[in-house]
RODO-2510 file (C-alpha; in nm, 4 decimals, decimal comma):
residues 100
     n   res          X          Y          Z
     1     x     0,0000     0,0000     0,0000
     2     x     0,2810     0,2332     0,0343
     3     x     0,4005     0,2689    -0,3206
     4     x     0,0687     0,3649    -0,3866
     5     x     0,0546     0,6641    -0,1703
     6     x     0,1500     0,9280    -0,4004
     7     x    -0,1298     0,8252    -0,6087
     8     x    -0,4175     0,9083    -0,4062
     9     x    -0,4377     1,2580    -0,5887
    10     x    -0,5711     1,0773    -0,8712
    11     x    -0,8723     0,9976    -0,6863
    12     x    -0,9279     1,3801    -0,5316
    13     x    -0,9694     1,5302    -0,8554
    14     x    -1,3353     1,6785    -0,9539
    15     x    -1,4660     1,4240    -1,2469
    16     x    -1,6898     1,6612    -1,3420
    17     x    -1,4440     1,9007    -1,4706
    18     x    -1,3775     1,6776    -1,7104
    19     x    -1,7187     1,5672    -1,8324
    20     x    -1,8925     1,6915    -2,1750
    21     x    -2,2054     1,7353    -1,9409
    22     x    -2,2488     2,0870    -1,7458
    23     x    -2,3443     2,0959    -1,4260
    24     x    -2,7036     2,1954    -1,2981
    25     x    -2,7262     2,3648    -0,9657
    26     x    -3,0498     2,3755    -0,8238
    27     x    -3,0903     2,6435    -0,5828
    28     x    -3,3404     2,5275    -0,2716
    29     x    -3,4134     2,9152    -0,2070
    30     x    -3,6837     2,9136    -0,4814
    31     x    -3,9108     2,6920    -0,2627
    32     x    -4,2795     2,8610    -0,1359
    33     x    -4,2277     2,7399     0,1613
    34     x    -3,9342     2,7934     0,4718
    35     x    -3,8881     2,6693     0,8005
    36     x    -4,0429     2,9120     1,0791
    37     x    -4,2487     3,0588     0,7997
    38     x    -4,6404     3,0958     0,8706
    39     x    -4,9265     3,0012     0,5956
    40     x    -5,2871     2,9015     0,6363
    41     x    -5,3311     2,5918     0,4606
    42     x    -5,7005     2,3863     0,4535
    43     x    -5,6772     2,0308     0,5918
    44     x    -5,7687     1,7693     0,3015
    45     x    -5,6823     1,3919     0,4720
    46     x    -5,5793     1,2611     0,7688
    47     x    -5,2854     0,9996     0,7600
    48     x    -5,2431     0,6732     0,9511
    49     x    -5,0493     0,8646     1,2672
    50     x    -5,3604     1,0892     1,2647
    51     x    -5,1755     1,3906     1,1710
    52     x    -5,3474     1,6053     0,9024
    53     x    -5,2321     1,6431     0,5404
    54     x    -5,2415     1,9662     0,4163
    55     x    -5,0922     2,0342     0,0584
    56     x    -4,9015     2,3926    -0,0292
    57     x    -4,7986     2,3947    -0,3744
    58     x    -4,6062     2,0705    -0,4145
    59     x    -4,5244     2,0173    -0,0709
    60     x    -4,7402     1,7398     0,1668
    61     x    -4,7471     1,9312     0,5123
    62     x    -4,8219     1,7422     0,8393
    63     x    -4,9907     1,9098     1,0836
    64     x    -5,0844     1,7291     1,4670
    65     x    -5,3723     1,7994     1,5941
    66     x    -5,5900     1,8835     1,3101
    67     x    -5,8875     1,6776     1,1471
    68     x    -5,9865     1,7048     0,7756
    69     x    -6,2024     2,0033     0,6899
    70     x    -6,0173     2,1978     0,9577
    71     x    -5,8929     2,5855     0,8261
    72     x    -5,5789     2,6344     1,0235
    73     x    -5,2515     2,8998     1,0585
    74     x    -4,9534     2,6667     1,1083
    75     x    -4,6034     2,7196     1,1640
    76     x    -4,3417     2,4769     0,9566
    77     x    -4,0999     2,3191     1,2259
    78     x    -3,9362     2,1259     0,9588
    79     x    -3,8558     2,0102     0,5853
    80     x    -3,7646     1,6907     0,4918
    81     x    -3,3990     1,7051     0,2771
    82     x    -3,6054     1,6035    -0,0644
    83     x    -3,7898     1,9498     0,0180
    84     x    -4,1130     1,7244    -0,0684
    85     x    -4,2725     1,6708     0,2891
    86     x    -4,2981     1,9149     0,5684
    87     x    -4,4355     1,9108     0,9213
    88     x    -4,6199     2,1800     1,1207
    89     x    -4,7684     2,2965     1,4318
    90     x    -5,1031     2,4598     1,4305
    91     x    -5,0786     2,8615     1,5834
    92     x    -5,4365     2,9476     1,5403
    93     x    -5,7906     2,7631     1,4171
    94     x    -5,9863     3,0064     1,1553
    95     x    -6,2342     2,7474     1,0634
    96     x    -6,3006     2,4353     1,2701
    97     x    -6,5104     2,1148     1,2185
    98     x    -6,7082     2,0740     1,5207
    99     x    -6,7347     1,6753     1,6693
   100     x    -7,0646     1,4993     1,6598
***
């Protein structure tokens, strides 16, 4: 393994500058929604955890404590790395479904 030390630059070195193929960055700032941010989203299902699915654009949100029907300000606590999924806590009911 020795001789083979002064050969590990080989392996360092960007592939991609070398590629015929240019690079796409994709910037994540371009997405509606952020954590901390504050929407009002309508609640459409209910999963199988019994938090409720709210969609925003092309983001799922999970919200606790809400049932479907429900009109509700949340607060985003986080986003999942894909930037697809996104859970919240509700701040304030606007429109509630009462139990029967």
């Amino acid at each position: 393994m020795a001789r083979y030390k002064r050969r590990r630059e080989v392996y360092k070195r960007d592939i991609h500058s070398y590629s015929i193929y240019p690079r796409i960055h994709v910037s994540r700032d371009d997405s509606p929604i952020r954590v901390n941010g504050i929407y009002t989203v309508t609640i459409r299902d209910v999963n199988e955890k019994g938090q409720g699915v709210a969609k925003l654009g092309n983001y799922t949100i999970y919200v606790y404590d809400a049932t479907v029907g429900d009109k509700v300000k949340i607060k985003i606590v986080s986003i999942n790395r894909n930037g697809e999924k996104a859970v919240g806590r509700v701040l304030e009911w606007l429109g509630r479904i009462e139990e029967y």
